[in-house]
C-alpha positions in Angstrom: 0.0 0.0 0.0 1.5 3.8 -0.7 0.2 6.9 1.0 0.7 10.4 1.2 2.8 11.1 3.7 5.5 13.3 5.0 8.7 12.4 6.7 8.8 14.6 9.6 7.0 16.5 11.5 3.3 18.5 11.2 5.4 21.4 9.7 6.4 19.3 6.9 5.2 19.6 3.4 2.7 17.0 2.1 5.0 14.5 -0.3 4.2 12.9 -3.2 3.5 9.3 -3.1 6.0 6.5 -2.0 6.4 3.0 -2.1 7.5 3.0 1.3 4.2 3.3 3.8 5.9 4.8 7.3 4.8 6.5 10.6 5.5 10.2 10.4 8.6 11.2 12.5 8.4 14.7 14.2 11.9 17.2 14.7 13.4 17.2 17.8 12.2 20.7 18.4 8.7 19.0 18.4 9.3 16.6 21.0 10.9 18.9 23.0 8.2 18.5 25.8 7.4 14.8 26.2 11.3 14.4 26.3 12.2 17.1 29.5 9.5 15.1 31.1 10.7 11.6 30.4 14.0 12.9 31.7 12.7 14.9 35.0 10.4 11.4 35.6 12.6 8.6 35.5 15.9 10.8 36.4 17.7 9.8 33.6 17.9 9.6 29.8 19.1 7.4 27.8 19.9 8.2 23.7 20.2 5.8 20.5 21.4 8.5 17.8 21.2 6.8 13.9 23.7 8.9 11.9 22.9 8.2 8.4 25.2 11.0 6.9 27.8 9.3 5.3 25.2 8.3 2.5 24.4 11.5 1.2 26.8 11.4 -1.1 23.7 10.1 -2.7 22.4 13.4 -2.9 25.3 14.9 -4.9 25.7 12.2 -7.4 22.0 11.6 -8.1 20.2 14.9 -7.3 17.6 15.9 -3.9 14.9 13.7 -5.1 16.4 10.3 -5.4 18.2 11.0 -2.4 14.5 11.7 -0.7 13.7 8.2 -1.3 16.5 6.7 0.3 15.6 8.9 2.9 12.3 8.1 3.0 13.7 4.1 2.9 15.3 4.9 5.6 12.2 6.3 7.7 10.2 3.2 7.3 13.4 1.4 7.9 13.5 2.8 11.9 9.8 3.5 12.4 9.3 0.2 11.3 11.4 -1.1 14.4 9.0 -0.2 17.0 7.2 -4.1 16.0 10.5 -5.9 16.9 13.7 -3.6 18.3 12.0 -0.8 20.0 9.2 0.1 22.5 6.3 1.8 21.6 6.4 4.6 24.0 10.3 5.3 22.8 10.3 8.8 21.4 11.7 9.0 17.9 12.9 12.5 16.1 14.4 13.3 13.3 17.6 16.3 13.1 15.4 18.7 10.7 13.1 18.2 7.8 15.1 15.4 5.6 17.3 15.4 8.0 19.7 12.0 8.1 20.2 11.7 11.8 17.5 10.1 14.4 17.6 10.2 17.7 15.4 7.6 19.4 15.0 8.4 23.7 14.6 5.2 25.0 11.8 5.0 27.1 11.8 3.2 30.8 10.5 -0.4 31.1 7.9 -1.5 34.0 10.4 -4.9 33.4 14.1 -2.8 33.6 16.4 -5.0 35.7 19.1 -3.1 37.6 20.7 -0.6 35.4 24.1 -2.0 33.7 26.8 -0.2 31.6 26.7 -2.2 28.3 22.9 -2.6 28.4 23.2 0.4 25.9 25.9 -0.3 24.1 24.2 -3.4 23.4 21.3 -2.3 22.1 22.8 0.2 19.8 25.1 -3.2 18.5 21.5 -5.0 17.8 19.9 -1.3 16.3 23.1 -0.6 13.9 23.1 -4.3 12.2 19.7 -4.0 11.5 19.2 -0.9 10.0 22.4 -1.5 7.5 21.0 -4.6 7.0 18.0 -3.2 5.8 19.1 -0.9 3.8 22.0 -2.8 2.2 20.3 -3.1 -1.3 19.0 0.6 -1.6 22.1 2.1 -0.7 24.7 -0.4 -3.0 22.4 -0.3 -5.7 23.2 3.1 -6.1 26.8 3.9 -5.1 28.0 0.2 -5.5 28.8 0.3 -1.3 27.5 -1.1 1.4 26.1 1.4 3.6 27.9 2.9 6.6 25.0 3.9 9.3 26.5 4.6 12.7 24.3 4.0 15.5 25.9 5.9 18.8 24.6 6.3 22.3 24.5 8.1 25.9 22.8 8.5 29.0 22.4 11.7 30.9 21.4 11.8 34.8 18.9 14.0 35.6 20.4 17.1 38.0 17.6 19.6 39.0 20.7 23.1 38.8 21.1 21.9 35.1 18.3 23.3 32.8 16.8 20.6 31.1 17.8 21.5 27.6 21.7 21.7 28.5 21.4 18.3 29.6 20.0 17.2 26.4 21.6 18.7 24.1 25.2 17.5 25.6 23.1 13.8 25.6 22.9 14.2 22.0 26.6 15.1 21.6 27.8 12.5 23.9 25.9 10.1 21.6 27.6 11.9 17.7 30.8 11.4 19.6 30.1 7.8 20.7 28.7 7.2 16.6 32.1 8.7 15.8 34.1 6.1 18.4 32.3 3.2 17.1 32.8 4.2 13.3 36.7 4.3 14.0 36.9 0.6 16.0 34.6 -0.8 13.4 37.2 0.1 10.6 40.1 -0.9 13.0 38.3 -4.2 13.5 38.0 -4.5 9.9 41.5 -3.7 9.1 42.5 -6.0 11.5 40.0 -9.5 10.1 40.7 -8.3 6.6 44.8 -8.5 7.2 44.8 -11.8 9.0 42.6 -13.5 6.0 45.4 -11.8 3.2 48.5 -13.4 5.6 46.4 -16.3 5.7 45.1 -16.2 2.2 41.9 -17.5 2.9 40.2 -16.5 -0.6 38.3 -18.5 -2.7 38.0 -18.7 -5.9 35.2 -19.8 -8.5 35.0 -19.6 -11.6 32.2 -18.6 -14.0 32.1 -20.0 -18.0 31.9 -17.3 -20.5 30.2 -18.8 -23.8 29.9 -18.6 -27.7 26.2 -17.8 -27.7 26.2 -19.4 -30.9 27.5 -23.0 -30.5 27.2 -22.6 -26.5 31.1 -23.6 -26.3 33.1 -22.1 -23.5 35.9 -20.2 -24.6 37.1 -19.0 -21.3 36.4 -18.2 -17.7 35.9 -15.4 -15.1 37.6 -15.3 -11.7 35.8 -14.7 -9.4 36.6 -14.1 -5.7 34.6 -15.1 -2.2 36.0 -14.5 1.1 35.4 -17.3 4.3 32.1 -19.2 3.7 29.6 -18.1 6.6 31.1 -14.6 7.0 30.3 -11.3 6.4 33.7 -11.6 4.0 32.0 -14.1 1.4 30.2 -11.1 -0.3 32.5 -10.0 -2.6 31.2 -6.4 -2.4 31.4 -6.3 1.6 35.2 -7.8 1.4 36.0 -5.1 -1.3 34.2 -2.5 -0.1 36.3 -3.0 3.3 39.5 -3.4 1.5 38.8 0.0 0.3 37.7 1.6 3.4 40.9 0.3 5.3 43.5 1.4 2.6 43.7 -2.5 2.0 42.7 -2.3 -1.8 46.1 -3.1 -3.3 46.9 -6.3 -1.0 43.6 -8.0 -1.2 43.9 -7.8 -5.4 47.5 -9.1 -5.3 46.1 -12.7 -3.3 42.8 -12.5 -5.4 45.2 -12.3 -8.4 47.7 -15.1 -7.2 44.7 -17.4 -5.9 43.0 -17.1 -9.8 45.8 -18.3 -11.2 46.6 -21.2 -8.8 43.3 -22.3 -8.4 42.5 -22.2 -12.2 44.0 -25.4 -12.8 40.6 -27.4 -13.5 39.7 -25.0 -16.7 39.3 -26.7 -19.8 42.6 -26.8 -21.1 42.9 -23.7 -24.0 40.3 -21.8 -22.0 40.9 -18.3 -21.5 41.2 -17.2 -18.0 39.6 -13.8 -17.4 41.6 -11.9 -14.4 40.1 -9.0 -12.4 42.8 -6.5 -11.5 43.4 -2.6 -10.3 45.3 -0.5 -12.7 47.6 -0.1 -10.0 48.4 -3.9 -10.6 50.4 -3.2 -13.7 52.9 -1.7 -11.4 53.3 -4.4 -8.9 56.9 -5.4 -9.4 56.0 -9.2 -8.3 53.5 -9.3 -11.0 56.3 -8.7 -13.9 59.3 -9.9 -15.8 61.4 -13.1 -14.4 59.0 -14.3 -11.5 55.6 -13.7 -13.4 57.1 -15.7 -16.0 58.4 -18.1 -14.1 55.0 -18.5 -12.0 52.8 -18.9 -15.1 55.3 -21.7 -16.2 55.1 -23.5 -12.9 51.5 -23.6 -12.9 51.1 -24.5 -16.6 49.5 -21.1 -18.3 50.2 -20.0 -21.3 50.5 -15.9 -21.5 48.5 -15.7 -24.4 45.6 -17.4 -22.3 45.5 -14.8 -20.2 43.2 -12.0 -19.9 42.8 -8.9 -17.6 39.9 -7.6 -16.8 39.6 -3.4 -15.8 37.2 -1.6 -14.6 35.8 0.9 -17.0 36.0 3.7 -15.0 39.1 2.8 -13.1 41.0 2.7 -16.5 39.5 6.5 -17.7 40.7 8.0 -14.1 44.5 6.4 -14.6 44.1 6.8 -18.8 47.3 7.5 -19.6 49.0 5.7 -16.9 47.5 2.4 -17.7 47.6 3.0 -21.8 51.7 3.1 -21.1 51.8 0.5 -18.5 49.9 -2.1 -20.2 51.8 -1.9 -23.4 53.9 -4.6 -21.6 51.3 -7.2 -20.3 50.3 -7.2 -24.2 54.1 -7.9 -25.8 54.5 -11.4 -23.8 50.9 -12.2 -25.2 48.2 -11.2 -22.6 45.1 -9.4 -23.5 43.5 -6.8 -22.3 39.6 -6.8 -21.1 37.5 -3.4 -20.1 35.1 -4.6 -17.7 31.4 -2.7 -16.6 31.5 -1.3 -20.0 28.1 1.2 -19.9 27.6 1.9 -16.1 28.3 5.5 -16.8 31.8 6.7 -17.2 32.4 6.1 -20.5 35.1 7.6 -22.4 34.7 5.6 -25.6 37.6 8.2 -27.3 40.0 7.2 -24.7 38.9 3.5 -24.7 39.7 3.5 -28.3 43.5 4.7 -28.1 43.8 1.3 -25.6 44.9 -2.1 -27.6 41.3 -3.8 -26.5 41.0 -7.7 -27.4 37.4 -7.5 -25.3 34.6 -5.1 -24.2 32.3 -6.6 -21.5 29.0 -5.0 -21.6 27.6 -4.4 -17.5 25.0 -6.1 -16.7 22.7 -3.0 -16.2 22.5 -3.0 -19.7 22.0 -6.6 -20.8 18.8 -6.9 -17.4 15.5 -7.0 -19.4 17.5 -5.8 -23.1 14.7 -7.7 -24.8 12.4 -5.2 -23.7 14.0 -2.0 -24.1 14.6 -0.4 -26.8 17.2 2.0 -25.4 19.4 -0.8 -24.4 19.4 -2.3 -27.9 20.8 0.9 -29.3 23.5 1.3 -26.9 24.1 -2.6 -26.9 24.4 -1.9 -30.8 26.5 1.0 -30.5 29.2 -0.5 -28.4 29.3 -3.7 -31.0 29.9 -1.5 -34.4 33.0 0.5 -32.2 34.3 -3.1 -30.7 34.3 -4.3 -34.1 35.9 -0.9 -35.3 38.8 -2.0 -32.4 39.1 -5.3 -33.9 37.5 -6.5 -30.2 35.1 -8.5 -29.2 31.7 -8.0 -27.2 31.3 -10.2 -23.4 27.5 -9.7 -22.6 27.4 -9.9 -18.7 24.8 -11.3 -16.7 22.6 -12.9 -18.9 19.8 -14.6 -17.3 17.1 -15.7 -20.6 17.0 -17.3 -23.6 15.1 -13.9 -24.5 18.0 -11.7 -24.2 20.3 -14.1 -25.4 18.6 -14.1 -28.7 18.6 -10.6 -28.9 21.9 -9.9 -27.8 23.2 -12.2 -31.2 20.9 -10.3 -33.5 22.5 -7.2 -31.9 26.0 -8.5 -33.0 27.3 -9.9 -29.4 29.0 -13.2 -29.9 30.3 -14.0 -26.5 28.4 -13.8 -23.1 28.2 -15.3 -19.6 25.9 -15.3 -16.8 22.8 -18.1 -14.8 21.7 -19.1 -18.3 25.1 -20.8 -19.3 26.1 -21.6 -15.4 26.6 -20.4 -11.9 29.7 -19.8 -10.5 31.5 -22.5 -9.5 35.1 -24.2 -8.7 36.6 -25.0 -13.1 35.3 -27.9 -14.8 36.4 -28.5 -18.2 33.3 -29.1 -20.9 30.5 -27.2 -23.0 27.9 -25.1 -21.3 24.2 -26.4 -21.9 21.6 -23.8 -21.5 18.2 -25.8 -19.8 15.3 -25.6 -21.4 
């Protein structure tokens, strides 16, 4: 069910509809009142502040409104939690009108056992995982991270000199400064798991077939890397998202890199083996001359097998770097791959100057290409310049026998995604698409 609604407070302008159907949230300023008394009657206060800043770089890269409906995500996210996390006469307010930080004043139970220290700090635990939770998908769909909501907390004792709003307002800075605290040990912890998995090189990897969409022969295969099964490290957008967050980046791809190749000893013998990398990788002195050729050799892997993927966008903000860099990787016979081709930051000029053997086309393109029209031109497009390159066309993520057909009267001759197969430790053989 949708409504018309507003966000906050009776001061608020009515919105338009949403898909999200929330309790309304008043300002602080509004509550103002009930919360004094809550204070002066149980002689203390306790705060759970949700500081959802961090995400509106949303705003900025997507404009006010889509950025509303995050917001408004977010809204029905924490009123929602009065049916399961919170009590219903807890007082919930919002910073200002769209404002991204809540503060929830916990209200006193009939039930409360004797006060303890960490009761809080528990609860704010229990508050913080399930509000990122919640809001994983609508925050990475957008800016391709996982969301960083901090939930921080205080308790103020009531003292009858103070005036009532001193004491809350330092309640409420107590708790930003607590948000901030547990923001910096959560990234310390995170450094600290992340670095013992890399000395322990505890990655996975899998391997997904990429197809002739013709004949449904596999002509090569993706890497594909999972951290510890049963942790929050085997999503491959949490462990990179945290590798980038704790300045990890470069070490995690260098044991993603070395694990792809040793592990890629099942392929079907011939197969390509499509390598994700940084453009920073082309600098890593281990991964060149005597030792890189000495390590394929050992394990069996011809160069000219060999292909490196890139980012799209991470090759057009190190352009001229990586156009020099990679000159080398291409003499002893690798290829070169530009992966999410069409999520946005294409620079098909520069892309052009590069020696391309393959273009793979994002996924967001290929979704539903059957059906849209708009897709089928762009789709189109980026085949007539691959085949200007003398490359070829990778559609990712391919999911029916409806855009599969498309795709080859579009020109794409090479694809991967559930259709063919799932990922999955090599295997030599032919992909067989069910019926």
């Amino acid at each position: 069910m949708t409504i018309k609604k507003k966000r906050s407070g009776s001061g608020s302008k009515t919105k338009s509809k949403s898909k999200y159907d929330s309790y309304s949230v008043p300002v602080l300023q509004e509550e103002f009142n009930r919360i004094k008394k809550l204070l002066m009657k149980n002689s203390y206060l306790k705060i759970l502040l949700i500081d959802a800043s961090k995400i509106n770089r949303i705003e900025f890269e997507y404009g006010k409104q889509i950025y509303r409906e995050v917001l408004d995500a977010l809204c029905y996210v924490i009123t929602s939690m009065r049916e399961n996390q919170l009590r219903k006469e807890d007082i919930i307010t919002v910073n200002h009108h769209e404002g991204d930080q809540y503060y929830i004043f916990l209200s006193r139970s009939r039930m409360e056992k004797k006060f303890q220290s960490n009761d809080l700090e528990n609860v704010a635990e229990r508050i913080m995982s399930y509000i990122n939770k919640h809001m994983f998908g609508t925050v990475y769909s957008l800016i391709k991270k996982r969301p960083t909501i901090n939930v921080g907390y205080a308790i103020t004792v009531y003292n009858p000199l103070v005036q009532e709003e001193r004491l809350i307002d330092k309640l409420i800075e107590d708790a930003k400064i607590m948000a901030h605290y547990k923001e910096f040990k959560a990234s310390m912890r995170n450094k600290e798991k992340l670095q013992e998995l890399i000395i322990k090189e505890e990655i996975k990897t899998i391997y997904q077939p990429i197809v002739n969409l013709i004949n449904k022969k596999i002509i090569g295969y993706e890497a594909l890397t999972r951290g510890p099964k049963n942790t929050e490290y085997e999503n491959p957008y949490v462990l990179f998202n945290i590798a980038e967050e704790t300045g990890l980046l470069f070490e995690l791809d260098r044991i993603c890199r070395r694990q792809a190749f040793i592990n890629a000893k099942g392929i079907a013998k011939g197969a390509k083996l499509f390598v994700n990398i940084l453009p920073s990788t082309i600098h890593d002195p281990v991964f060149r001359g005597k030792y890189l050729k000495d390590f394929l050799s050992d394990l069996k892997i011809n160069p000219h097998n060999i292909v490196l993927e890139v980012s799209e966008r991470q090759v057009i903000e190190n352009f001229e770097v990586f156009k020099k860099a990679s000159q080398y990787y291409s003499d002893i016979g690798f290829a070169i791959a530009i992966d999410d081709t069409g999520t946005g930051y294409s620079n098909l000029q520069s892309l052009i100057k590069l020696k391309l053997q393959y273009i793979k086309v994002d996924i967001s393109l290929i979704r539903n290409v059957n059906r849209n029209s708009l897709k089928q031109k762009l789709v189109k497009a980026l085949s007539q310049l691959a085949e200007t390159m003398k490359a070829d066309v990778i559609a990712e993520g391919i999911e029916t026998k409806e855009e599969m057909d498309v795709l080859i009267d579009l020109g794409v001759l090479y694809g991967q995604g559930f259709l063919f197969a799932r990922p999955a430790p090599p295997f030599p053989g032919i992909a067989i698409i069910k019926d």
